[in-house]
N, C-alpha and C positions, 0 to 999 in steps of 0.2 A: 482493421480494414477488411479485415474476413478471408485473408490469405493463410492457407495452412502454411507454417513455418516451421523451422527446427533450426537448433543451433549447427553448427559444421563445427568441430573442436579438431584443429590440425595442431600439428608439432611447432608451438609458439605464434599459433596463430587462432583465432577464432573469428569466423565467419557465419550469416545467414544462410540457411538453404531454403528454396521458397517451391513448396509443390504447383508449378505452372507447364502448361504446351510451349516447351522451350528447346532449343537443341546448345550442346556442349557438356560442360560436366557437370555430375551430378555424381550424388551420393543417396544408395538405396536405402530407405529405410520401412520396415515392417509394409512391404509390396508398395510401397512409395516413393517417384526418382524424387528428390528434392535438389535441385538445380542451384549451382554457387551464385553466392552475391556476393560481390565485395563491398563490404562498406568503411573501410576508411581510407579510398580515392573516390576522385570523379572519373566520368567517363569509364567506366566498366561495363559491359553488358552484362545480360543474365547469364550464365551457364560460364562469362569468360573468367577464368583461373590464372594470376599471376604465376609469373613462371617459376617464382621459388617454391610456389604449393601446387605445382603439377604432380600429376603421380603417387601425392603423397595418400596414405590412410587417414583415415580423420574417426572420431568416435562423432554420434548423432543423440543430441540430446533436444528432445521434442519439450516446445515452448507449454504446460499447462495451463488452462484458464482458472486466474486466480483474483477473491476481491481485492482491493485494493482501494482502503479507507480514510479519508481526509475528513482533518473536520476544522471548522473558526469558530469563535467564540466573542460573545461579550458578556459582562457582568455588572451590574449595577446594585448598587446597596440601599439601603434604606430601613434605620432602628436595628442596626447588625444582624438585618438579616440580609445574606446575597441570592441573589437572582442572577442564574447563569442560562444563556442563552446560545444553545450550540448546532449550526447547521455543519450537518455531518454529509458527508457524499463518499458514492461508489463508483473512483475512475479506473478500476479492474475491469477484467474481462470474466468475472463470473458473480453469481447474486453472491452476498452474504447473507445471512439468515443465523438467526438467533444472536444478532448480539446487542449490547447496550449499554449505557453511556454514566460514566460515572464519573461524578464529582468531588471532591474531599478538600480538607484545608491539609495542606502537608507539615509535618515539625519535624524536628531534628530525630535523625536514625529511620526514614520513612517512615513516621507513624501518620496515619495517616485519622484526623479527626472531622468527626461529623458526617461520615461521607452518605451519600445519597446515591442513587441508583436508580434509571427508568426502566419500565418494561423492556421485554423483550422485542425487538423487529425487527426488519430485514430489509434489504437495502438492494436492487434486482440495479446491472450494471447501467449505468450512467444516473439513476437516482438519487436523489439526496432526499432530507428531510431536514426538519425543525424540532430541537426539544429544546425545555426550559425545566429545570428544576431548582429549588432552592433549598435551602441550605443555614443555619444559626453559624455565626462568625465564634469562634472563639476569644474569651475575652484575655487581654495582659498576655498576645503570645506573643512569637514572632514566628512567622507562618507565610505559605502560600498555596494558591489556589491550586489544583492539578485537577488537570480533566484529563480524561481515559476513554478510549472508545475498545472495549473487549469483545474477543471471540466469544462463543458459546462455551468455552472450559477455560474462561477466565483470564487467556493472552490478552497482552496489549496491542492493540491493532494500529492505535495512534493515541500520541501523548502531548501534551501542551502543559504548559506554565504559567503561572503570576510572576510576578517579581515578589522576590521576599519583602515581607512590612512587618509591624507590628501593629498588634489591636489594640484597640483600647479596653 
């Protein structure tokens, strides 16, 4: 919503502080008041402070802007080969950039076979895209699909399933 925020970390208690033209309390942080919010009541104002967390110290730990990557999928087969179709999206508050999307048949111990991999791309905040790649089915296993959306050094950012089956 475009408000600078920080955490308020009190003694058993953890709260928002929102840098706004507000009066009551507040907690400074790096030349910034950030003014309490309570949020698990109603009816609080900004700056007002429950009475058990008056006075108290709090440590201020600043919210960073980070992606945060979702993705769906479908797959369709055809002569064993699969076609997976996965719209990926970025409901973070910052781009991601360099990552990409991989597919595999899973077996036992993670091995993971056949797997596939698209280019690299990047995903700027509220974005989404479309990729499809495909993929040869392994025959006589018992297996399932996993799809991967990875960072640039190969973390998983987001992960999905098949149901185990076997192939023919």
């Amino acid at each position: 919503m475009g408000f600078d925020v920080v955490l308020i970390n009190l003694p058993g208690h953890v709260a928002i502080g929102v840098a706004v033209d507000a009066s009551g309390t507040f907690w400074p942080h790096e030349g910034t008041q950030y003014f309490y919010v309570e949020t698990t009541g109603e009816g609080w104002e900004i700056g007002e402070v429950p009475e058990d967390h008056q006075g108290q110290s709090a440590s201020i730990y600043p919210l960073l802007p980070v992606p945060v990557i979702t993705h769906i999928w479908t797959a369709s087969t055809l002569r064993h080969k699969i076609s997976i179709v996965a719209d990926i999206q970025n409901v973070g508050t910052a781009e991601a950039t360099g990552i990409k999307l991989l597919v595999a048949f899973e077996g036992a111990g993670d091995v993971l076979w056949n797997p596939r991999e698209s280019t690299l791309f990047d995903l700027d905040v509220g974005e989404e895209t479309t990729i499809m790649l495909e993929l040869d089915e392994p025959r006589n296993v018992y297996t399932r699909l996993v799809i991967r959306v990875l960072d640039p050094f190969g973390a998983v950012m987001d992960e999905s399933h098949s149901v185990w089956y076997d192939t023919d």
